[in-house]
DOVOVO-837159 format. One line per field, with one value per atom (N, C-alpha, C): y, x, z; residue number from 1. Coordinates in steps of 0.05 Angstrom, whole numbers, always signed. Atoms other than C-alpha are relative to their C-alpha. Layout:
// residues N
north = Y | ...
east = X | ...
up = Z | ...
tivo = NUM | ...
END
This chain:
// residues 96
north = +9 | -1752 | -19 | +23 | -1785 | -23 | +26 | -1863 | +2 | +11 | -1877 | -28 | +24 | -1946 | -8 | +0 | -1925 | +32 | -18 | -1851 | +2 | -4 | -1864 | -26 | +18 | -1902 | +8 | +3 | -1918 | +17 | -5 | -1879 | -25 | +24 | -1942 | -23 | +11 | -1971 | +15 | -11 | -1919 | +4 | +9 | -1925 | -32 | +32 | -2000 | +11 | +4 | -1991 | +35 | -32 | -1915 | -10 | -4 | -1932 | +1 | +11 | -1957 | +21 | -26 | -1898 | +25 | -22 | -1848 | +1 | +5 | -1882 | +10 | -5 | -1877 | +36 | -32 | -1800 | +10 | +2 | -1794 | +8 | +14 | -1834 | +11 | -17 | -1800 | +17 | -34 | -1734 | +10 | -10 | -1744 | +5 | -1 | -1732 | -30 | +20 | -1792 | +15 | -21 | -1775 | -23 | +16 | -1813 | +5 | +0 | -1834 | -5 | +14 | -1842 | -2 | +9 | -1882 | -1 | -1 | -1886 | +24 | -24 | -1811 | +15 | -14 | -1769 | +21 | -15 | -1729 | +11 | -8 | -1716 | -9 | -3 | -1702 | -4 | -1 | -1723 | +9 | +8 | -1709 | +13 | -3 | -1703 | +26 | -26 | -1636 | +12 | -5 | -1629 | +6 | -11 | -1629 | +27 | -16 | -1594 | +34 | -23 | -1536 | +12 | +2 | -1544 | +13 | -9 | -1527 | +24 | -28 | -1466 | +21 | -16 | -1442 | +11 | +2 | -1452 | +21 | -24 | -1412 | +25 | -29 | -1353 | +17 | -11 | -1349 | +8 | -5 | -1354 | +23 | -29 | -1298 | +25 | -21 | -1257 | +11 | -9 | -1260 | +12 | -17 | -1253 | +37 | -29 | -1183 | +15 | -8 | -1171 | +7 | -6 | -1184 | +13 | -21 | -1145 | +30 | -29 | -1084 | +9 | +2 | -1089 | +12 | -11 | -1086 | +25 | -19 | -1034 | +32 | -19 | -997 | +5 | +9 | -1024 | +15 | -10 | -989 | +26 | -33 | -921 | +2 | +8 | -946 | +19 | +7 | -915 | +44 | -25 | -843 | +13 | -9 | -800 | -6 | -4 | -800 | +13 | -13 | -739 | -5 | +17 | -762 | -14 | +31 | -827 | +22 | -11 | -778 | +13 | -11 | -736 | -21 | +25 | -793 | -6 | +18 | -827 | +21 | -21 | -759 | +3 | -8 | -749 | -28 | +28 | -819 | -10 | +2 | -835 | +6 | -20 | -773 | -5 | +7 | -788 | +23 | -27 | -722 | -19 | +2 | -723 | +21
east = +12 | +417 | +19 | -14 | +454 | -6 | +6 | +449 | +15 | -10 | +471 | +18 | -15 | +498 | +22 | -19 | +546 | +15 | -17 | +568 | +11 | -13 | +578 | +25 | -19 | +644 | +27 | -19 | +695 | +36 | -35 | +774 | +10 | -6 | +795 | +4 | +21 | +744 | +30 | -6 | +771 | +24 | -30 | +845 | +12 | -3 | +842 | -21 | +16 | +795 | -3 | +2 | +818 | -4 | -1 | +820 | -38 | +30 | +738 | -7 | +13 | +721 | +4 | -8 | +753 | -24 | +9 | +718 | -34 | +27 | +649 | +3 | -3 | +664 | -5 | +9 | +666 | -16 | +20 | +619 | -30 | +26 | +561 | +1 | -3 | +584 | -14 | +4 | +566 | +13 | -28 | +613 | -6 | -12 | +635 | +9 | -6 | +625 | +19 | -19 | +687 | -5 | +1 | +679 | +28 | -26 | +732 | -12 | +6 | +721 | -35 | +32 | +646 | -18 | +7 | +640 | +3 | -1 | +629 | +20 | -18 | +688 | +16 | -7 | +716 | -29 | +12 | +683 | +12 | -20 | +715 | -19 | +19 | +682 | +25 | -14 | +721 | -7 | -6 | +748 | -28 | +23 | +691 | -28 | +19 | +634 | +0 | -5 | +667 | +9 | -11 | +685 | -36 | +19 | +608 | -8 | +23 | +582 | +20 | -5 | +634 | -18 | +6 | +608 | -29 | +27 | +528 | +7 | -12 | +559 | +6 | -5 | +577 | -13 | +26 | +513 | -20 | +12 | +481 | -2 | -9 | +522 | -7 | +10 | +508 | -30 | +20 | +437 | -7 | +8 | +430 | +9 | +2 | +463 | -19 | +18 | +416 | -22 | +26 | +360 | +2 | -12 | +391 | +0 | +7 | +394 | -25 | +38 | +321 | -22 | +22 | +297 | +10 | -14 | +353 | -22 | +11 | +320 | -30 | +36 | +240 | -1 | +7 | +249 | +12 | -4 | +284 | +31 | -21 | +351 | +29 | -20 | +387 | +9 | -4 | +423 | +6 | -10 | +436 | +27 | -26 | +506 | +5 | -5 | +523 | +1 | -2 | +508 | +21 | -24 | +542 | +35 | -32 | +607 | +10 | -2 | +603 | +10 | +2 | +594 | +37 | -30 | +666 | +11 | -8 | +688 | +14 | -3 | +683 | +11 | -7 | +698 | +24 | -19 | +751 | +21 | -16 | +784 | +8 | +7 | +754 | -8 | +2 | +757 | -14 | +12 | +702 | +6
up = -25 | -704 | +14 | -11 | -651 | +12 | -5 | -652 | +26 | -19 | -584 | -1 | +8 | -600 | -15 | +23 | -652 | +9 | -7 | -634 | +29 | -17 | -565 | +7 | +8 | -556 | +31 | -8 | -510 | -3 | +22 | -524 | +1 | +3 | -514 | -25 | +20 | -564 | -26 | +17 | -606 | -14 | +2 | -598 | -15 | +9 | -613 | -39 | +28 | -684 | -11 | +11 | -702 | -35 | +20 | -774 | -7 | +6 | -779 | +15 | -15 | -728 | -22 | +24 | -784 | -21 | +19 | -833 | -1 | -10 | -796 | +1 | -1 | -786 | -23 | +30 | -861 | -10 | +8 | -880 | +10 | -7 | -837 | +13 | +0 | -825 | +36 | -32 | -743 | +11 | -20 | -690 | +10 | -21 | -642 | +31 | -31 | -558 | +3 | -5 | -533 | +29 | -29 | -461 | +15 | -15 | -409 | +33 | -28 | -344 | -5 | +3 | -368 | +0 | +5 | -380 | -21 | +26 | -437 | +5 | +6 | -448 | -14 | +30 | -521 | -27 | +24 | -578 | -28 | +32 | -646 | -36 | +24 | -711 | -23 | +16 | -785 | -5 | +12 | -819 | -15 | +19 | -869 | +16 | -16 | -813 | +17 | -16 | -760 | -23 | +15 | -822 | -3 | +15 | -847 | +35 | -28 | -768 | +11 | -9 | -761 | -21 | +15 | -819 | +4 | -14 | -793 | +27 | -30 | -722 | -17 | +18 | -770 | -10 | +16 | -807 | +24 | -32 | -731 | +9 | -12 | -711 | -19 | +14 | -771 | -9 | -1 | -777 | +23 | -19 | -699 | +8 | -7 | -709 | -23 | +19 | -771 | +20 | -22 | -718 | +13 | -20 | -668 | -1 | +22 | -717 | -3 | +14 | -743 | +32 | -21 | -665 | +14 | -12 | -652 | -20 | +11 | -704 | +12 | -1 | -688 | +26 | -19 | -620 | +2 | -4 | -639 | +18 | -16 | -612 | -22 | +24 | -674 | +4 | -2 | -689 | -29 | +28 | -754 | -3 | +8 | -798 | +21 | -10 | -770 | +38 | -28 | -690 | -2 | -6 | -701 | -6 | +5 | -724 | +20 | -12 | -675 | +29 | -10 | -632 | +8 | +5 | -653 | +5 | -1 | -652 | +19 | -26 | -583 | +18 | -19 | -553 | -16 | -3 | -596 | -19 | +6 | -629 | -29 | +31 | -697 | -12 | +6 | -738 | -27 | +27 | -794 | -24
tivo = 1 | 1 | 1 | 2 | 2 | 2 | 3 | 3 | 3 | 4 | 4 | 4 | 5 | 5 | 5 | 6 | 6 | 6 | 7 | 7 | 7 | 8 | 8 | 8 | 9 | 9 | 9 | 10 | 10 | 10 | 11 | 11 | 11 | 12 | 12 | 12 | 13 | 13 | 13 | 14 | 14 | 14 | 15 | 15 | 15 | 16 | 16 | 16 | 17 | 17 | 17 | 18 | 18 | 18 | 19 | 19 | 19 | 20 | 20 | 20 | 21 | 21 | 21 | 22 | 22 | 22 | 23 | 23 | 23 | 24 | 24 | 24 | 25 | 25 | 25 | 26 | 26 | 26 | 27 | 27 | 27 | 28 | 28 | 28 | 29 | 29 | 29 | 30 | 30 | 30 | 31 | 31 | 31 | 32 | 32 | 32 | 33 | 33 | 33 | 34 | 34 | 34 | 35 | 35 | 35 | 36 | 36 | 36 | 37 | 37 | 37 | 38 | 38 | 38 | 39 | 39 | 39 | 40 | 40 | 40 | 41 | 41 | 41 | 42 | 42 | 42 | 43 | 43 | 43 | 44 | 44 | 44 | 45 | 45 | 45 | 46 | 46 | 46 | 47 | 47 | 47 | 48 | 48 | 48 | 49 | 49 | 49 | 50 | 50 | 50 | 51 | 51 | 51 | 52 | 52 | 52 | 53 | 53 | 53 | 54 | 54 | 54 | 55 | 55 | 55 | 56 | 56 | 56 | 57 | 57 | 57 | 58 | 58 | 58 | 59 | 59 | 59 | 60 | 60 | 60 | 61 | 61 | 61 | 62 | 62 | 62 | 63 | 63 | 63 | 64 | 64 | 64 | 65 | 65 | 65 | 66 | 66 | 66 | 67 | 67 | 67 | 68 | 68 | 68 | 69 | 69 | 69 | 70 | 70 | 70 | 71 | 71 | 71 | 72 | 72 | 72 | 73 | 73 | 73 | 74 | 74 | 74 | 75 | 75 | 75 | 76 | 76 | 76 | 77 | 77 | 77 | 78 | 78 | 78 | 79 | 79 | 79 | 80 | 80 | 80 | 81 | 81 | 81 | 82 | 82 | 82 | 83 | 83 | 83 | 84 | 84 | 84 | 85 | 85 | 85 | 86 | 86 | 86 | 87 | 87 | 87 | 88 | 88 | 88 | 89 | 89 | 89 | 90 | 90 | 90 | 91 | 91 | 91 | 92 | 92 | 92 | 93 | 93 | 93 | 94 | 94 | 94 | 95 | 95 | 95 | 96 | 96 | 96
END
């Protein structure tokens, strides 16, 4: 959850006390919004999170084509082996 008082921060801020900003990154696995001129404009957060929330985007993407499938099927969207070969066949000169 983002504390306002602690992840949002100055580059400035950040430039002057990078070692204790690292440490906080770490330590509670949030990002840091870095402002410039009093605007939110970088995002920093350590290796280990930012790896842990591609990996969450992956699982996202792979269920949403699970689901995607399920209603491709639930509405009759779908074709036999044979179709589907024919299919590739003809569009892009896929001999079965």
């Amino acid at each position: 959850m983002l504390d306002i008082s602690r992840d949002i921060q100055s580059l400035t801020d950040f430039k002057k006390n990078t070692p204790e900003f690292v440490e906080q990154l770490k330590q509670t696995g949030e990002p840091i919004i870095l402002t410039i001129n009093g605007k939110a404009e970088i995002v920093v957060q350590d290796a280990a999170a930012y790896q842990k929330l591609r990996r969450m985007v992956e699982e996202a993407r792979v269920l949403e084509g699970i689901r995607q499938g399920i209603a491709d099927m639930n509405a009759g969207r779908t074709m036999s082996l044979d179709e589907m070969k024919e299919h590739a066949g003809t569009k892009h000169g896929i001999k079965a």
